[in-house]
C-alpha angles and dihedrals in degrees: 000000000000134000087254093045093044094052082039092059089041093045092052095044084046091052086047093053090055095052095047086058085067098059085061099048115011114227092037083120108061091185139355119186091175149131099300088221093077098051098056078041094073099037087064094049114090111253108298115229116235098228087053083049093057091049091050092052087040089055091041094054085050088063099048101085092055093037097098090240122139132257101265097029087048083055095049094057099044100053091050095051084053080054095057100040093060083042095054088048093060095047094052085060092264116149113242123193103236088226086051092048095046096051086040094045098043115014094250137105117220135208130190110269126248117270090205095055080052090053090049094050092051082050095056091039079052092056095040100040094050118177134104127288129044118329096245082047087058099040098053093051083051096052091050094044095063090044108130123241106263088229092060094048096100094044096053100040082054083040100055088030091049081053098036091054103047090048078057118051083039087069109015102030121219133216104260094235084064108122139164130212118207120204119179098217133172139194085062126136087214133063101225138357143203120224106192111201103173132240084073101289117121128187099224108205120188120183112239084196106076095059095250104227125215099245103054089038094084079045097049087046103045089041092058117030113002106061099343138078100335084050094045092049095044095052091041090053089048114044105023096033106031099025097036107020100242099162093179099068093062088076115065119186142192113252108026138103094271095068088059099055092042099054089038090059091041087047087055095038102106095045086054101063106017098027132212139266102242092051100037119263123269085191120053107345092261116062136250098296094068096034084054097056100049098061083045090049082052078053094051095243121127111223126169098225096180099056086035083062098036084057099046082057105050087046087050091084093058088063092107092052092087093045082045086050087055095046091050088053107042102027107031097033094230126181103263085233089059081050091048102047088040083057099041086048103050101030085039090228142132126288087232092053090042090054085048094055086043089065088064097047095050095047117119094225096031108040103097087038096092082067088066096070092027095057095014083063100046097034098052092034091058085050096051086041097052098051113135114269095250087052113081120219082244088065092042099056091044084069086060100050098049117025131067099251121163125198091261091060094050089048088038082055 
């Protein structure tokens, strides 16, 4: 047996694994875009058992290194069956360390924040919020004064996506048959989601319950179509799938390094094509906050793009509170009224919106997931911002979007 037909025969027991993760615990695949075979495969198979499972992903990472793969795609590979394998553990009943999961599951290693980078950022959101009363008193009037109008939901979310795509396709172009489909949903915990449906095609859902506010709607947006997640799955299904052949990228699942390095580049989405203040704009020469309110001012809405910016930066440093909130939880075996009053201090927030916060972070599946955006941000901002000076932050962010980088390879560069 050859090299091709030996990384053939791993890749599609790898693609099988993943979907047999789905039959313990449904929603495990994000996405497969996949020969439909397999699919149907694994729903006639009996249900799997998770331990089984781990020793399938543990045999299968034996046979990377002979397997004829390249390096990065050997590493790929590797570092997702590592993914499985601890996943396939929990779910067998075994007890996982949270710091353990998290670096199993997505190829980081995570420490508790800084409470005085947390003071100092209470400090900065003092100075820009201005006003009279307690800071969390003032943030949240703020926050429920920039809600958007229900009935304009639907308008702005086509308005920022209309702009974000044509920035877009201007700079990472995009097969023609790409298309999004918004819904307007409720009775949702997130606040968007990306259904990737493959050929290029996503259902976009963003939840009308939790009072979508003007200044997080461009980054919704951005995070999850333009150029997020939709832009990321329609360059890496064409160019690594259908260009190269990579199998194994038609199959995305929870809990793997991927999802660290997706929601790290939709995280960074809008920076990537607008800017930011703080960094100098690539987009209009001022940043997201006044591009933002002109197409709300087109809308008819007033929004104070520069506060609203100055505000999203100073919050920026209080990413790692809800990551510290799990590790007192699951590592440190804290009461859930220390983690909610943690929660409500830091992220200045409501004890009914902190206990809410505190479902996610308690769920079996979920609960390792918030590192995603707290270590997928920093560690794939340090690496745009690092670039080398003759490579442009465009360039940069096009690596992200189309090749099968893990968090090791971005710290190794």
């Amino acid at each position: 047996m050859d090299a091709g037909t030996d990384s053939e025969a791993l890749i599609r027991e790898y693609l099988l694994l993943g979907l047999r993760f789905d039959r313990v615990e449904e929603g495990y695949v994000d996405s497969f875009t996949g020969d439909p075979q397999l699919r149907r495969q694994v729903a006639d198979e009996a249900t799997p058992d998770p331990a089984d499972l781990a020793r399938q992903a543990q045999r299968l990472l034996a046979q990377v290194p002979g397997s004829g793969l390249d390096g990065p795609r050997a590493d790929y590979l590797s570092a997702h069956l590592k993914a499985l394998a601890c996943a396939g553990r929990k779910f067998a009943g075994e007890q996982v360390g949270f710091v353990e999961e998290v670096r199993e599951y997505f190829d980081v290693d995570i420490v508790k924040g800084d409470p005085q980078r947390y003071r100092d950022a209470h400090r900065r959101l003092d100075e820009v919020v201005g006003g009279t009363g307690s800071l969390a008193e003032r943030m949240h009037a703020y926050r429920s004064g920039e809600e958007i109008p229900p009935a304009r939901l639907e308008e702005a979310i086509h308005a920022f996506s209309s702009a974000l795509r044509d920035k877009v396709r201007a700079t990472y172009p995009l097969p023609e048959a790409e298309t999004i489909t918004y819904e307007v949903v409720t009775d949702k915990p997130w606040s968007g989601f990306n259904y990737y449906l493959g050929d290029y095609k996503s259902t976009v859902a963003v939840n009308a319950d939790l009072k979508q506010q003007m200044s997080n709607l461009p980054r919704l947006v951005a995070h999850e179509s333009y150029p997020g997640h939709h832009t990321e799955h329609c360059r890496k299904e064409a160019g690594l799938v259908a260009r190269d052949g990579q199998a194994e990228q038609t199959i995305f699942l929870v809990n793997t390094p991927q999802c660290l390095m997706a929601e790290g580049l939709a995280d960074l989405a809008l920076y990537a094509v607008v800017g930011d203040e703080a960094s100098g704009a690539t987009g209009n020469g001022r940043g997201w906050g006044p591009w933002a309110a002109e197409i709300y001012a087109d809308l008819g809405l007033r929004f104070d793009g520069d506060r609203a910016a100055a505000i999203a930066e100073a919050s920026a440093a209080l990413a790692d509170v809800r990551q510290d909130a799990a590790l007192m939880l699951h590592d440190e075996h804290r009461d859930v009224d220390e983690v909610v009053a943690y929660l409500s201090t830091w992220l200045l927030t409501t004890e009914t919106r902190a206990r809410q916060m505190l479902k996610f972070l308690s769920s079996p599946l979920w609960r390792a997931y918030t590192s995603t955006y707290v270590e997928g941000y920093r560690l794939l901002r340090g690496w745009l911002d690092a670039r080398p000076a003759e490579v442009s932050l465009t360039e940069r962010f096009g690596r992200l979007l189309d090749e099968p980088l893990i968090p090791s390879a971005l710290r190794a560069a």
